[in-house]
Structures are given as structure tokens and as C-alpha cells.
N, C-alpha and C positions, 0 to 999 in steps of 0.2 A: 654323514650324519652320526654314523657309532664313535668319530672322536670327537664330535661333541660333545655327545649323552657320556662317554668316559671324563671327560675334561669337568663336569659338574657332577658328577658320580651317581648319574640317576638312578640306580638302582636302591642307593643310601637314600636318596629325596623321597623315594618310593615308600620305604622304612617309615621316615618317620611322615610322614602323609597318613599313612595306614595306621598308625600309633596316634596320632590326633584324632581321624574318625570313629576310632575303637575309644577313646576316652569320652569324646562328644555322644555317639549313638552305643556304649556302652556303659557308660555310669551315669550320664546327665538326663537324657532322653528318661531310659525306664525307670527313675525314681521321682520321674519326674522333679526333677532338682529347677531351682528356677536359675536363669541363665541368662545371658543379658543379649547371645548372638542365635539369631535363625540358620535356618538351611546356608543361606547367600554370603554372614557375613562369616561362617566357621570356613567354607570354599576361598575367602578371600584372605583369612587367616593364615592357610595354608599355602595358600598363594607366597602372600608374605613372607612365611619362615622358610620354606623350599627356595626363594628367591635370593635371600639372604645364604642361605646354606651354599646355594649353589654360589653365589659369588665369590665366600668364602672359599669356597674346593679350586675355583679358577685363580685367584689371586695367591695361594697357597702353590699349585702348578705352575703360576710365570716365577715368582720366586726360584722356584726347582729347577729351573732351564738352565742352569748353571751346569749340572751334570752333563756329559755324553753320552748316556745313553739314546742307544735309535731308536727305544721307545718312550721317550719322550716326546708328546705330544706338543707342546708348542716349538719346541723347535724343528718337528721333522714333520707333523703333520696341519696346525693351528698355526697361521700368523699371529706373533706378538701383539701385532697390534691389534686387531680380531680378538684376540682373547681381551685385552686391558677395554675395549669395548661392550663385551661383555658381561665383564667385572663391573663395569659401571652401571650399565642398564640393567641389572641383576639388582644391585642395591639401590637405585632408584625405582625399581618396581617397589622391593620390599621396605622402603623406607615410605614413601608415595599410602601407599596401600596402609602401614603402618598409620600414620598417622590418620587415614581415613576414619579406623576402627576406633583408633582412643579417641575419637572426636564424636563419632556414632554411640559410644558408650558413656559418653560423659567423663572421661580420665585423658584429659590432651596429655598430660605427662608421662601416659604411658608409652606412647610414640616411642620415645627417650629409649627405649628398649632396644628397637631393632638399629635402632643409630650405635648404641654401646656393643653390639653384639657383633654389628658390622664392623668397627673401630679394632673391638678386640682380633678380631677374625685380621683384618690386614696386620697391625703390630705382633700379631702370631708369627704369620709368613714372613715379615720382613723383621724379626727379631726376636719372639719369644722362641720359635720354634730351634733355635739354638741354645738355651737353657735345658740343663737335662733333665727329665722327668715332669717338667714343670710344663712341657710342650706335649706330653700325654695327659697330663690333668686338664689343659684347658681346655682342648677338642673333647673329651669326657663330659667336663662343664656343658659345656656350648649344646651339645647331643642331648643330656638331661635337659635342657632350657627350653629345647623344642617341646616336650610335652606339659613343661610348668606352665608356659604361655598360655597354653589352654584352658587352665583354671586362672591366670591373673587375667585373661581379657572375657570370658565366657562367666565365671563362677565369682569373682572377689565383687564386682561390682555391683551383682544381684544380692549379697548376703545384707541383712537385717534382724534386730534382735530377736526375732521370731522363728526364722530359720537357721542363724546361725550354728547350731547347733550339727544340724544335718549336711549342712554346706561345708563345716570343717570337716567330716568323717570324710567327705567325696575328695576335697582337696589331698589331708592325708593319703589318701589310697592314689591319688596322682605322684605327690611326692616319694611314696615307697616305690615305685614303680620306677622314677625318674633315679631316683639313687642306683637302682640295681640295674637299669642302662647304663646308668656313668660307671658303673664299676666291671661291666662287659665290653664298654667303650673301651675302658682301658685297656684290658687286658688284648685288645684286637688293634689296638695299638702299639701297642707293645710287639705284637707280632709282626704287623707292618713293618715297623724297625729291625725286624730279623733279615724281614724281606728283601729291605733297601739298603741294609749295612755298608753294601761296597759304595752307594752315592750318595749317602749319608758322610761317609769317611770323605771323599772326593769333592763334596762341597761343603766338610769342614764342620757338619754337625754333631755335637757329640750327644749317641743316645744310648739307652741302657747296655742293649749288645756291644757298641764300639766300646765303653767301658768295661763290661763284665765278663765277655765274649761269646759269642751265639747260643754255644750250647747251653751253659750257663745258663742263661738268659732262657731259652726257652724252657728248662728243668724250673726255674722259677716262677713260669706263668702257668706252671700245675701246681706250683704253692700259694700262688695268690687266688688261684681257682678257688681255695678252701674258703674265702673272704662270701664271696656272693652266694656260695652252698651252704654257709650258715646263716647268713641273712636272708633267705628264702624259708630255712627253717626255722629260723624263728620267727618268721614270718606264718609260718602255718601254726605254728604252738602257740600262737598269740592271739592269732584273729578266727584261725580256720579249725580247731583244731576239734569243736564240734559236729563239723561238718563234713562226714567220710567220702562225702563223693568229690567233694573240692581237696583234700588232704591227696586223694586217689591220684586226679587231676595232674596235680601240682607235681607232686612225683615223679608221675611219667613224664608227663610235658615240659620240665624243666627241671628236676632233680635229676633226671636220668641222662639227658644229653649233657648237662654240665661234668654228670662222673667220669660220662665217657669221654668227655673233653678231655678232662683231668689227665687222665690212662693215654689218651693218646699223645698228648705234650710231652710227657715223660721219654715216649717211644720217639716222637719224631727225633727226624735226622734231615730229611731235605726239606729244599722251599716247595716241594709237593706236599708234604705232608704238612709243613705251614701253610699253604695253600687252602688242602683240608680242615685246618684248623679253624683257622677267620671264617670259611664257609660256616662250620657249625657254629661260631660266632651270631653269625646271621643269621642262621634258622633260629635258634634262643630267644634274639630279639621278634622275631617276624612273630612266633611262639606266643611271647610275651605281650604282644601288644592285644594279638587274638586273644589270650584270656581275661581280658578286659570284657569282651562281650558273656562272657561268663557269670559275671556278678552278680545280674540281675536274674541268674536261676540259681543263686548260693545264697546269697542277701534276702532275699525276698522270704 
């Protein structure tokens, strides 16, 4: 069962699951925002984009069997075919499901989503993900898309001349949110690519470290660290900056683990202390989504 749960990366599905019900029962519920999904259809939302995700993470892994590593999972522990099994009834959940919703809400062509999403996610594994740089951006994209979906299927639908007003402040605050995932995604990807250099080179990928070389490369993602530590602060100088307990907040809960991030890239040297790094990765996002339940004692 745990190379399963690795083989779809449940602990990532867990992420952004947790970051959809902190958007849902932390900005829409207590402003009472009007919304166009209950209890049952946001559970089936999530359904859908964790299904989708996950298929993508599997279809991404058969691609990777190319390598020899013994821990690779489809070749030494998942039958191939097991998994392309998988891949499929993953995106027929979230395709299925998908269109239930856009149908439930009145937007059939929102459907059209989780089908492009899907599309992209295979021509990633079987193509983009050989393009350099260009295959950290779209898994970035894809990560931000899971919490945008929340206001295009929840919040777009509901908005009218009378609310619109208040329905674009909620959306904005989803999108600021989504940017500085994609821009944590990346960077955790980037790291990834540190990780896998040697079967990255071995099946012929070229990513930032094989071009620039490791060290390199990880001294550069405490430079690009500086990207989201200023867009968080001007994030507070612009919306929060009245507000001392949310500035206080913000701070510690995420200006402070990203410096230390910062500090520690510089130092790392092994895939332990890359190891450590994508961890704090993780806590940042897990962080971030948790302060979404926050608003509605900032705002209010």
C-alpha cells in the first residue's frame, strides 16, 4: 500500500485537499460570500483535482522507468501495467466528476478544465518534461490551478452586478495565494532536480543542475528565494499593513521559514540537506494554506 500512496504522492494530494478546504471554509463560508457549491459538491471538487493530480504523478513515474534505479517504483515494486491502469481510472474519476460539477453549476464548458489539465499533465511526462526550465514552470502552473479551480467552479458562477464587487476581493486573495505557490512550487522543483541529477542525465533530461551544475544551482534557489520574500512583503505593505497582528502573523509564519530557507540553500551540500530543504518547502505551503483560515479574524 505505501507504494502506492508514493506512486500518486499522497502526501502532495493531502496539500492541496487542505488548501481547497482552507479557501472554501476560510474566505467563502465566513464572509459569507455567495457560492454556487455545498458541503457535497466542494468533497467532490476535490475528489476531482486530487484524482487528476494523482494520475498526473503516475503517468509522470511510468514515463521515469526508463532509469535503473532500485527505487523506482514501477519497475521494481508497481506493475506497469497496474499503474497505466491507474492512470486511467484516476482521470476518469476526475474527468467523470468534472463534468458532473460544470453541469450542477450551469458552466458545461467548464468540464473542458480537468480534460486540459489532464492532457497537459500526460504531454508533460511524455515531452514537455524534457524542455528545460519550461518543465518546472508547468508542474508550478498545474499546483497553482488546484486552488484557482476553487473560485472558477465555487465563486465565478455565483458573482452578479451586486456582489460583484466583494466576489472579486475573495477571488483576488485566491489568486495571490496561487501565484506564491507557483513560485514555491518552483523552487521545490528545482530542488527535486538536484535530487535526480544522476537519472535526469541517464534518461537524457536536461534540467537546470545538469546544465549549471548542482552547486550552482542550489546557491541559485537562495536567489530566487528573494522572488516570493518580496512578494509576500508587499503583500503585507499593501493589503495588511494596518493590521499588526496579521503583519506579526505573516512574519513569523512565513517570512521567517522562507529566510531560513534562504540561509540554508546557500549552506547545503548533500541530498540530506536538499532533503531538508523541500521539507521546509512543505511546511510553507501546509503554513500558507492555514492562513487562509485567518482572514476572517483580519478582515472582519
Amino acid at each position: 500500500m505505501s507504494s502506492y500512496l508514493k506512486l500518486i504522492k499522497f502526501d502532495n494530494l493531502l496539500i492541496i485537499a487542505l488548501a481547497q478546504l482552507c479557501i472554501k471554509y476560510g474566505l467563502f463560508d465566513p464572509f459569507g460570500i455567495a457560492i454556487t457549491l455545498n458541503g457535497f459538491g466542494i468533497a467532490l471538487l476535490i475528489i476531482a483535482t486530487i484524482s487528476i493530480a494523482a494520475a498526473g504523478n503516475i503517468i509522470i513515474e511510468i514515463y521515469n522507468q526508463a532509469d535503473t534505479n532500485p527505487k523506482n517504483l514501477i519497475q521494481n515494486t508497481i506493475p506497469e501495467k497496474t499503474a497505466n491502469k491507474l492512470f486511467i481510472i484516476f482521470n476518469v474519476i476526475g474527468v467523470l466528476i468534472g463534468f458532473y460539477l460544470a453541469n450542477l453549476i450551469s458552466r458545461p464548458g467548464f468540464a473542458a478544465l480537468f480534460i486540459i489539465i489532464s492532457g497537459v499533465f500526460y504531454i508533460y511526462a511524455s515531452y514537455l518534461k524534457e524542455i528545460l526550465i519550461l518543465k518546472n514552470i508547468i508542474i508550478a502552473v498545474l499546483a497553482a490551478l488546484s486552488l484557482i479551480v476553487v473560485g472558477i467552479f465555487d465563486l465565478l458562477p455565483a458573482i452578479t452586478e451586486k456582489n460583484r464587487a466583494s466576489q472579486t476581493v475573495i477571488f483576488s486573495i485566491i489568486l495571490d495565494y496561487s501565484i506564491f505557490a507557483c513560485m514555491i512550487i518552483m523552487l521545490r522543483e528545482i530542488i527535486k532536480d538536484c535530487l535526480t541529477i544522476d537519472r535526469d542525465h541517464n534518461i537524457g533530461i536536461k534540467t537546470i543542475p545538469i546544465i549549471v551544475g548542482k552547486d550552482r544551482t542550489v546557491k541559485l534557489i537562495g536567489i530566487l528565494t528573494i522572488i516570493p520574500l518580496i512578494a509576500v512583503v508587499y503583500y503585507i505593505y499593501t493589503y495588511l499593513f494596518s493590521n499588526s497582528n496579521a503583519v506579526i502573523s505573516i512574519l513569523i509564519l512565513i517570512i521567517a521559514p522562507l529566510l531560513y530557507f534562504m540561509i540554508r540553500s546557500f549552506t547545503a551540500e548533500s541530498d540530506k540537506h536538499l532533503n531538508i530543504l523541500k521539507g521546509i518547502l512543505k511546511i510553507i505551503l501546509i503554513i500558507a494554506s492555514l492562513s487562509l483560515l485567518l482572514y476572517q479574524f483580519v478582515l472582519k
